[in-house]
C-alpha positions in Angstrom: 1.6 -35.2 -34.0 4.4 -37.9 -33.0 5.7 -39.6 -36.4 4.6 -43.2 -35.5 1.2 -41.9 -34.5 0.8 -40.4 -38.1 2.3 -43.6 -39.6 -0.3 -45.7 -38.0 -3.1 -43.5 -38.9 -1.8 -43.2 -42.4 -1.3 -46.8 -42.6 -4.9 -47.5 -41.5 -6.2 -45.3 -44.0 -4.3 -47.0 -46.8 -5.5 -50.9 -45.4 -8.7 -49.6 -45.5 -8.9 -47.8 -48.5 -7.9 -51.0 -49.9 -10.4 -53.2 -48.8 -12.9 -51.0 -49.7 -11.8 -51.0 -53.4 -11.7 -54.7 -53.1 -15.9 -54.5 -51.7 -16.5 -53.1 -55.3 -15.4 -56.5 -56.9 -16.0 -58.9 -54.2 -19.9 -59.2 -53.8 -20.3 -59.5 -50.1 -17.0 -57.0 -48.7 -18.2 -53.7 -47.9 -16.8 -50.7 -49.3 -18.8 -47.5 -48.0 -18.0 -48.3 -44.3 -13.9 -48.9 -44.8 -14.2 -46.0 -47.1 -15.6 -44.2 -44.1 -12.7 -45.8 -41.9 -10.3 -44.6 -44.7 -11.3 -40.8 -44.8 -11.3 -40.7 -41.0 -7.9 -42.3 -40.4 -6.7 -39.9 -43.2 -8.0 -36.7 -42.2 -5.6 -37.4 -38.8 -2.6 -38.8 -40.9 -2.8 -37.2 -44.5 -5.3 -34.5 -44.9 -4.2 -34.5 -48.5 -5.1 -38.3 -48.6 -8.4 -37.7 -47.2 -9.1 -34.9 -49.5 -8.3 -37.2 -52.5 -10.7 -39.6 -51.1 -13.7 -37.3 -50.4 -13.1 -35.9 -54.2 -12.5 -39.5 -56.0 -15.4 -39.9 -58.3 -16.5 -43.5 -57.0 -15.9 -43.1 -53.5 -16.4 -39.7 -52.7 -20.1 -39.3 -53.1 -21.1 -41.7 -50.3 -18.0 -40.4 -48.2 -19.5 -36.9 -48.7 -23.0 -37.5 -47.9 -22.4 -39.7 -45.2 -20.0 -36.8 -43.8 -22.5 -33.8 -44.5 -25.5 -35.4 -44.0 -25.3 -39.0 -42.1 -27.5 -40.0 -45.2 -27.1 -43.2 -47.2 -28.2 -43.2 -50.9 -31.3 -45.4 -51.6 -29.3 -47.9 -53.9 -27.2 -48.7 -51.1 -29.9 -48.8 -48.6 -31.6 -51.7 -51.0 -27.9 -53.4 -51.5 -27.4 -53.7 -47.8 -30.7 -55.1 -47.2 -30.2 -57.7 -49.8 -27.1 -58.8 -48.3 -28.2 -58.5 -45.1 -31.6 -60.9 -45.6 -29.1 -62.9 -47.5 -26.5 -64.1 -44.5 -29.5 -64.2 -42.4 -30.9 -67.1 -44.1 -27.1 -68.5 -44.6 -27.5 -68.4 -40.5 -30.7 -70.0 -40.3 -28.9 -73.0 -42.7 -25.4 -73.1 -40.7 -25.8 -71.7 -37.4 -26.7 -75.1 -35.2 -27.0 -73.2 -31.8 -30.4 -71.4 -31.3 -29.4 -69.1 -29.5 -26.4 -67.9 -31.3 -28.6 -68.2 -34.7 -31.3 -65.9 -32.8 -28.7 -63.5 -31.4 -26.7 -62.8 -35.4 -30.3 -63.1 -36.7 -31.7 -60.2 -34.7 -28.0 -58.3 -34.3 -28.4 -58.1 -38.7 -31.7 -57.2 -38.5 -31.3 -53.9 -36.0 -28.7 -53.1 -38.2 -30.8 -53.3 -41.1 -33.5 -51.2 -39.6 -31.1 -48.7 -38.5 -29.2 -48.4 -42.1 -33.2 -48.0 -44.3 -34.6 -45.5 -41.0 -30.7 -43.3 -42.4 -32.3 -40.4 -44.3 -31.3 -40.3 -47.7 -28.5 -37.9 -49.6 -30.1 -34.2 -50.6 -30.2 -34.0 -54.2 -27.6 -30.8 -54.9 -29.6 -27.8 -56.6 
């Protein structure tokens, strides 16, 4: 792989990485998905990095059963459809155009039905 290329993915896996350690102290930043971004970015740039990430204690669980299994744990499921129902009613308060409230409205709600239908993690034996 060309050094720039690896640079960039390397660099995209250490901006996301960040922000997802920011999502664990900022209440409405994700983590799991630029977690996700993190790993995959890293496993092109810095397999090492990636490892790291996959074995971190915090991060690694969700990483891993995400990667294994496509399966998102049950707390997280409930956390995202908090936050989820939450900026859907900030929309129905800010969001003046009907249209455009209607559109983000039903846009979070698919996603919201797509992330509780995820199956959730197997519990390891």
């Amino acid at each position: 792989m060309p050094t720039l290329q690896r640079a960039v993915y390397i660099a995209i896996a250490w901006v996301s990485f960040a922000l997802g350690v920011i999502g664990v102290f900022v209440p409405l930043m994700p983590t799991t998905c630029f977690m996700l971004l993190a790993v995959w970015a890293a496993s092109r740039g810095s397999p090492r990095f990636a490892g790291w990430i996959r074995e971190h204690p915090r991060f690694g669980p969700a990483v891993m059963a995400w990667e294994g299994e496509r399966a998102i744990p049950r707390h997280a499921k409930w956390l995202a459809a908090g936050m989820l129902a939450c900026s859907m009613l900030v929309l129905i308060f800010t969001v003046s155009l009907a249209w455009l409230k209607f559109a983000l409205i039903a846009g979070l709600f698919l996603l919201g039905v797509w992330i509780v239908t995820r199956p959730e993690p197997a519990v390891a034996s």
